[in-house]
C-alpha positions as CSV (number, residue, x, y, z in Angstrom):
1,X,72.4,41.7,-111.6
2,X,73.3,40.4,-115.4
3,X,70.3,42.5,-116.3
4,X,71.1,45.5,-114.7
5,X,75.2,44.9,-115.8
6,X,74.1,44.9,-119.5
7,X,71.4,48.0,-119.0
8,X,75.1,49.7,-118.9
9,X,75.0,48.8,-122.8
10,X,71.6,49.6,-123.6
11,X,72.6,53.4,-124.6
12,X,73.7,54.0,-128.0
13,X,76.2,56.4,-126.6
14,X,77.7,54.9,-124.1
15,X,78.2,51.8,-126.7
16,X,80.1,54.6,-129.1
17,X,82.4,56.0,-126.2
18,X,83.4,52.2,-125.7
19,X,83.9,51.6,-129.7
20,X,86.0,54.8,-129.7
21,X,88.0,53.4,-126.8
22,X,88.2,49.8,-128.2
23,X,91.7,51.0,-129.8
24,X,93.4,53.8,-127.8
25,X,92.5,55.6,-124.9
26,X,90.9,59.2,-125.2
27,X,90.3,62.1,-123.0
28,X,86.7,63.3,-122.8
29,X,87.3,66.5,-124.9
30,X,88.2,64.0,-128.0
31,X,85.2,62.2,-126.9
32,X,83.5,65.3,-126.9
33,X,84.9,66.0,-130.3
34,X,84.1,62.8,-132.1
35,X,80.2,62.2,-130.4
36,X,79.7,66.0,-131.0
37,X,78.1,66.0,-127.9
38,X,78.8,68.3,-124.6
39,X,80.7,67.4,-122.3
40,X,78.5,67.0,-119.3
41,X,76.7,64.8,-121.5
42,X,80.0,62.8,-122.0
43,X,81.2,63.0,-118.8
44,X,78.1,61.8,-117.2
45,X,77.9,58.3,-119.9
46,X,81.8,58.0,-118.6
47,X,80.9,58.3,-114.8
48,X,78.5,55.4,-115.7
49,X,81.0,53.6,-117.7
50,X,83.2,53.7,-115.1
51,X,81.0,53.2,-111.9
52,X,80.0,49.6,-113.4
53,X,83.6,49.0,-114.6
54,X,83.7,49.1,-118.7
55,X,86.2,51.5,-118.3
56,X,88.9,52.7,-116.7
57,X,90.7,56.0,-116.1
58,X,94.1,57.5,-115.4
59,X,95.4,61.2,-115.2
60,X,97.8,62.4,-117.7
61,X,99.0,65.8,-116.3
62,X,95.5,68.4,-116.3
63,X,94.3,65.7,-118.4
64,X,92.3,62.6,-117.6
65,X,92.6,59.4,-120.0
66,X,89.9,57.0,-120.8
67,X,90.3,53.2,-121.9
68,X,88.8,50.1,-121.6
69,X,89.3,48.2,-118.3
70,X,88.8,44.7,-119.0
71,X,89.7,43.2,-122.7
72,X,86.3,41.3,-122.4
73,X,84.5,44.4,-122.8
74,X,85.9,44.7,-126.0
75,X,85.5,40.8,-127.0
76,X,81.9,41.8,-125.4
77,X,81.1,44.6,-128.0
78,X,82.9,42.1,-131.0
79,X,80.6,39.3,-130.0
80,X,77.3,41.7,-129.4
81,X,78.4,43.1,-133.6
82,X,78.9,39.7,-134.7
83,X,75.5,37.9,-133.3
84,X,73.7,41.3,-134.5
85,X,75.2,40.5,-138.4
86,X,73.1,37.1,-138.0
87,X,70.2,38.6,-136.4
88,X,70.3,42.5,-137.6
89,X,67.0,42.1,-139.8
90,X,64.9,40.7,-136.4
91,X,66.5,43.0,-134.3
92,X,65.9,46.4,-136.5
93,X,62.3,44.8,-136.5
94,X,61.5,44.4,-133.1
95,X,58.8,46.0,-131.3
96,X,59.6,45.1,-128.1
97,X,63.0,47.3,-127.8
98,X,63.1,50.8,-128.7
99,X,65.1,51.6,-131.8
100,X,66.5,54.7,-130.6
101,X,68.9,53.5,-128.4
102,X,70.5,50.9,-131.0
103,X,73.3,52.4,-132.3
């Protein structure tokens, strides 16, 4: 279940959405915005997001907010950036993961 928990993280996008909402929380059409992606595509990486609980939601009016549930998602992402600084060089080398989905 680890394995499939951090699978959740293995797409470059979904790893944006959750650096965009380390700070403040955003609605999908910002999200939509700053990606410049659609926003079925965004929608759908949120539904994931959110079905595996990295992030949370509320409604705001017509709108719907976006932020990070747990603050150890966000210790998660600073501790992911901080061994990759240490390891960036075997990492960006390996052959074994594809380099597409490393943001």
């Amino acid at each position: 279940m680890v394995a499939k928990y951090f699978r959740g993280l293995g797409d470059a996008t979904r790893v944006r959405i959750l650096e965009l909402l380390r700070d403040q929380e955003r609605s999908v059409g910002e999200l939509t915005r700053l990606l410049d992606l659609s926003q079925p595509k965004v929608s759908n990486h949120l539904a994931c997001l959110r079905w595996c609980g990295f992030v949370d939601s509320r409604r705001e009016h017509r709108e719907v907010r976006y932020r990070i549930a747990d603050r150890r998602v966000a210790q998660l992402l600073e501790l992911g950036r901080a061994l990759l600084e240490d390891n960036e060089e075997h990492v960006g080398a390996c052959c074994h993961i594809d380099g597409d989905d490393v943001p």
